[in-house]
C-alpha positions, 0 to 999 in steps of 0.5 A: 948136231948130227944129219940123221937127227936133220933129216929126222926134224925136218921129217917130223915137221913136214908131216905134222904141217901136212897132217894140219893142212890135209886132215881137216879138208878131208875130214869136214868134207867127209863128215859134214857133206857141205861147204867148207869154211874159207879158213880150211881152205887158207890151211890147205893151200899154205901149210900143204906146200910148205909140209911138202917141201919140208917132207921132201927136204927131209927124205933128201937128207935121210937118203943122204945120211944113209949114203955115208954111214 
């Protein structure tokens, strides 16, 4: 398999962790105005990271596919 479609993966899979962890603090703490469920919390503080880093890892790759074409 090629690096772009790596980079393209591990895109795709850090965004959709971060959007799992991230969307539903955000949105129960918009919308409800009161405290969160504990099992919210547990989805920010363990995918968040994770999606960072796979994000992260992914836009490493993307730059370096860009450099050898």
């Amino acid at each position: 398999m090629f690096l772009a479609r790596w980079a393209y993966a591990a895109l795709m899979t850090g965004s959709l962790l971060l959007a799992i962890g991230i969307l539903p603090l955000y949105v129960l703490g918009t919308l409800l105005n009161a405290a969160t469920p504990p099992l919210v919390h547990l989805l920010f503080l363990l995918l968040s990271p994770l999606g960072a880093m796979i994000f992260a890892l992914g836009l490493i790759l993307w730059i370096i596919t860009l450099f050898t074409r």
